[in-house]
C-alpha positions as CSV (number, residue, x, y, z in Angstrom):
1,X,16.7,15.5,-9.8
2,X,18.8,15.8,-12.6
3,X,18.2,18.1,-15.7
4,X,19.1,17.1,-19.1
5,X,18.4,20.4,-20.7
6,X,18.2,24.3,-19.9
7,X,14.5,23.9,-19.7
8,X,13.7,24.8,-16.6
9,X,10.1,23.5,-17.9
10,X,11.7,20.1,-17.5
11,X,11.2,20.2,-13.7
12,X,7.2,20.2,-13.5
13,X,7.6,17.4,-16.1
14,X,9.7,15.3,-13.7
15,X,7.8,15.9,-10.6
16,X,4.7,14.8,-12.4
17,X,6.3,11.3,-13.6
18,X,7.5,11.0,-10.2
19,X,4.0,11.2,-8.9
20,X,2.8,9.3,-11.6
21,X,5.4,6.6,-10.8
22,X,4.7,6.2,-7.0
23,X,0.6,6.4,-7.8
24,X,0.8,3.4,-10.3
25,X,2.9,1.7,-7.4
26,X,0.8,2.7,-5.1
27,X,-2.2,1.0,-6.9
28,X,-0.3,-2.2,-8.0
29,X,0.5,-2.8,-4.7
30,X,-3.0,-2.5,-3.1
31,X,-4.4,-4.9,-5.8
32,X,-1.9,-7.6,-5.5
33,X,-2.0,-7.6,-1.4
34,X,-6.4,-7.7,-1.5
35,X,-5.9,-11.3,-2.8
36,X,-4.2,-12.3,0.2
37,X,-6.9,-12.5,2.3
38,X,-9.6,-15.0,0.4
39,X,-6.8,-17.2,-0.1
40,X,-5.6,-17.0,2.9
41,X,-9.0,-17.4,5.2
42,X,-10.3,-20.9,3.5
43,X,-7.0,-22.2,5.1
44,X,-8.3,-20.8,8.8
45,X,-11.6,-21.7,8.5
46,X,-10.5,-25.0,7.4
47,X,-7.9,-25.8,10.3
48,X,-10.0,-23.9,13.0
49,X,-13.6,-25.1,11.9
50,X,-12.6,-28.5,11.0
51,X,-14.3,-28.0,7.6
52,X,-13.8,-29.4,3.7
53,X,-11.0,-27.5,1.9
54,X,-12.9,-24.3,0.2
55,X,-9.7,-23.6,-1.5
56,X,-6.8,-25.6,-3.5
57,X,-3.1,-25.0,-3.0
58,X,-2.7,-24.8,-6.7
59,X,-5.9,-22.7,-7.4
60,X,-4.1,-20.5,-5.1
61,X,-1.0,-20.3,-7.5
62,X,-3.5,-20.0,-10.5
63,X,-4.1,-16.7,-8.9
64,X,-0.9,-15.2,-7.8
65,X,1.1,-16.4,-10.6
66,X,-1.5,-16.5,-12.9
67,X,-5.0,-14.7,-13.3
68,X,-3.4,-11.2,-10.9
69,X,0.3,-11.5,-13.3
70,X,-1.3,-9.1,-16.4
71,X,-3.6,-7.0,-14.5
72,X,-1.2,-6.1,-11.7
73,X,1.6,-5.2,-14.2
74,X,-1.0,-3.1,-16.5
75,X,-1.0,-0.8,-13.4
76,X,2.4,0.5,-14.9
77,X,0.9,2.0,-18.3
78,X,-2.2,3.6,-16.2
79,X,-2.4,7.4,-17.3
80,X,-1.8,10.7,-14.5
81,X,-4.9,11.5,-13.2
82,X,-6.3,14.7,-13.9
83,X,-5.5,16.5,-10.6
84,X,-1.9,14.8,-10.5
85,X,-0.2,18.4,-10.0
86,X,-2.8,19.9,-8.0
87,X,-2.5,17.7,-4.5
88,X,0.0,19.0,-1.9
89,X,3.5,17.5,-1.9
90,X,3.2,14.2,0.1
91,X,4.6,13.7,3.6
92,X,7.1,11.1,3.5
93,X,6.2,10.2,7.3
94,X,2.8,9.0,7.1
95,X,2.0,8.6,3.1
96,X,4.5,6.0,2.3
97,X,4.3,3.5,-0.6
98,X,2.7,1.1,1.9
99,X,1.0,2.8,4.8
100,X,-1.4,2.0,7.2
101,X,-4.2,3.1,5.3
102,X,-3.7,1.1,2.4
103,X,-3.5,-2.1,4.5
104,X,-7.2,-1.3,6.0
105,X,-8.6,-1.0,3.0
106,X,-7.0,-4.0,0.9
107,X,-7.0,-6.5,3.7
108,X,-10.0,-5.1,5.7
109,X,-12.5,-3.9,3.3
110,X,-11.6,-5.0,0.0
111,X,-10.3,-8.3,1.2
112,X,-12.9,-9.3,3.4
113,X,-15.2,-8.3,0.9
114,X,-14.1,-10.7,-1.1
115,X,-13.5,-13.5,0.9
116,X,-17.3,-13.2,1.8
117,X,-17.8,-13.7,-2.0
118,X,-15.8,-17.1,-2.0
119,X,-17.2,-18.6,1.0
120,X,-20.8,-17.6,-0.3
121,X,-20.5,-19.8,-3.1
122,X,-18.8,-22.0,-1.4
123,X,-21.8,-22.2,0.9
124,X,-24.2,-22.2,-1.5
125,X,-22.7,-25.3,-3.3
126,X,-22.1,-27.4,-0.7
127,X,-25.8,-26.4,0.9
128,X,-27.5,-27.6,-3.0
129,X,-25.6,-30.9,-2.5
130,X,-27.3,-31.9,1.0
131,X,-24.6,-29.9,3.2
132,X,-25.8,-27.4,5.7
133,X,-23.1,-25.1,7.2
134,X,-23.8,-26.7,10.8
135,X,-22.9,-30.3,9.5
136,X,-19.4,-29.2,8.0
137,X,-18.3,-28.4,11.4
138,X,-15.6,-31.1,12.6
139,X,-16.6,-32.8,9.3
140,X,-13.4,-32.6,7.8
141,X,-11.5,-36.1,9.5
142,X,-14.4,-38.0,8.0
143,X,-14.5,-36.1,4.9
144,X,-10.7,-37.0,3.8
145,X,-10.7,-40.3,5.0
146,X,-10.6,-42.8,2.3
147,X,-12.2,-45.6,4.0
148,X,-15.4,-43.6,5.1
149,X,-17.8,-44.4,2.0
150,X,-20.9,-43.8,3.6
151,X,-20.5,-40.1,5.1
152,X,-24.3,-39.1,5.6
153,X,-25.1,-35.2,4.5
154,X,-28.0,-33.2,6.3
155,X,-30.8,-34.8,4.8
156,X,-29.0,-38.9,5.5
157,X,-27.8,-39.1,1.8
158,X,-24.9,-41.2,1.7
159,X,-21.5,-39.9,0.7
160,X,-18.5,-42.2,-1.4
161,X,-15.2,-40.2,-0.6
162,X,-14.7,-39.9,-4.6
163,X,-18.1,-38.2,-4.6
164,X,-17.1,-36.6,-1.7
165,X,-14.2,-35.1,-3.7
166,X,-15.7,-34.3,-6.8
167,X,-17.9,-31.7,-4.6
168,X,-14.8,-30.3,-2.8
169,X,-13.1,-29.8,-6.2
170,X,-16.4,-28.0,-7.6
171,X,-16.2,-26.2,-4.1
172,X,-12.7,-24.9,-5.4
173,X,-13.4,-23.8,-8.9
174,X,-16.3,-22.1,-7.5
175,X,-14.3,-20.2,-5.0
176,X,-11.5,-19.3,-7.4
177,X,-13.9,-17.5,-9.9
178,X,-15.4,-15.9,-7.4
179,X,-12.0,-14.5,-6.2
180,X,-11.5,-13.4,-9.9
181,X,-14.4,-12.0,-10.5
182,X,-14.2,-9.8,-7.6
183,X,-10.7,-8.5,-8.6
184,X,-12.3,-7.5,-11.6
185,X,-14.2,-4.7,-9.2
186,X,-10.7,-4.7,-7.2
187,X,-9.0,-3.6,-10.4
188,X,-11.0,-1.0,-11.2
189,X,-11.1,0.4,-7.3
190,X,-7.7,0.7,-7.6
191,X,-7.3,2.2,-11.0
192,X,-7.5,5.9,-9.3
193,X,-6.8,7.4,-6.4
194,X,-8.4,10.5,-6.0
195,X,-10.9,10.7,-9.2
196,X,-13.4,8.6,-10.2
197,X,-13.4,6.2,-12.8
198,X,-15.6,8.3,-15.3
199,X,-13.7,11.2,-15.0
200,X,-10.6,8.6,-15.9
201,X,-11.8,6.2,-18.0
202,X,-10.8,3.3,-19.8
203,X,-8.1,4.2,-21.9
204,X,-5.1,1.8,-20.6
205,X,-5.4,-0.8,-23.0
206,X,-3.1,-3.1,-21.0
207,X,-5.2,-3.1,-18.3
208,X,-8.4,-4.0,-21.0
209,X,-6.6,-7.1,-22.2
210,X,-5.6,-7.9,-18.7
211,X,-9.3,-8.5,-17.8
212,X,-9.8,-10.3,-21.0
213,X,-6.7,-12.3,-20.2
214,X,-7.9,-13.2,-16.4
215,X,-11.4,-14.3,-17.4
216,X,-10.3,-16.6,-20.1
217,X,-7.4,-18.2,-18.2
218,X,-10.0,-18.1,-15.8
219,X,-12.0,-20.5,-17.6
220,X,-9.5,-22.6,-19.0
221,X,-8.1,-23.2,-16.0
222,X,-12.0,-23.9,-14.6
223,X,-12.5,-26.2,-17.8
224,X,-9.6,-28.2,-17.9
225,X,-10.4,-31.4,-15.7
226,X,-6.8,-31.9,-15.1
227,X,-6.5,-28.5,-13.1
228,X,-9.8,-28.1,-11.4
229,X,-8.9,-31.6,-9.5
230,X,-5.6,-30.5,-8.3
């Protein structure tokens, strides 16, 4: 640390925007990574299950380079909690910018969590249209194919392969508002550490228009015909 002044004063000040630093990092981080997994998972389920696409390559992009850019960065501009300069110094062993505990809980809590939510609606979609999980298994050879136009569903409806698309692409949108919507909750999990999120309220203003921003390139991107069918 290097002082600027005489004001020995000037050390607690540094030490507490250092902490405040490595916290904001702390929480970026853990919200960009919890994405990983529902994006990730519609990709195993569909190579391992033989079953439709849940999830587009491009929605996928929407959300990394897209709906999680504003939020993410608006971590930076999040306030000191209120116990900042009360917690013991950290060990720089075990409580490293990424550590073991924050992998369990963005990939296995947070990030199961919210792959269940994309694959429930995914579900749920494909189940209104005739399509019960046990008849997507090993479905998906027929369901690609362009010269199958008579793919039956659970109750013998018969499927074109553009109809058959149109579903998968609903099947997307579905399942990329879903993961947005849940980062919405993710956002605000990771907006403290320590207290809650009464004690610290809702005073970063970046992070406000960041969920504003999200939800509404959320539904243009869900809206515009061009992108929901890529």
């Amino acid at each position: 640390m290097i002082l600027l002044d005489d004001n020995f004063a000037s050390i607690v000040t540094g030490v507490e925007e250092g902490r405040l630093i490595f916290d904001n990092l702390k929480k970026s981080i853990a919200y960009t990574l919890t994405s990983n997994i529902p994006e990730i998972s519609p990709f195993l389920l569909f190579i391992l299950a033989d079953v439709p696409l849940p999830l587009g390559t491009v929605t996928i992009l929407c959300i990394d380079l897209g709906t999680d850019m504003v939020p993410a960065i608006s971590m930076a501009y999040e306030q000191a909690e209120s116990d900042i300069m009360k917690r013991q110094p950290r060990n720089p062993f075990t409580d490293k910018l990424v550590n073991e505990r924050l992998i369990s809980m963005a990939y296995g809590q947070i990030g199961m969590i919210q792959a269940s939510a994309g694959f429930f609606v995914y579900t749920v979609i494909l189940c209104e249209n005739g399509f019960w999980p046990t008849r997507l298994l090993g479905l998906r050879r027929a369901w690609d194919s362009q010269a199958v136009n008579d793919l039956e569903d659970s109750y013998g409806q018969e499927w074109t392969y553009s109809d058959r698309k149109i579903l998968e692409y609903t099947c997307h949108t579905a399942f990329f508002v879903s993961i947005v919507v849940v980062q919405w909750a993710d956002l605000i999990i990771c907006k403290t550490r320590k207290n809650s999120v009464f004690q610290q309220g809702m005073k970063n203003h970046f992070m406000n228009f960041g969920l504003c921003f999200e939800t509404a390139l959320a539904a243009f991107l869900s809206y515009t015909q061009e992108w929901t069918r890529a």
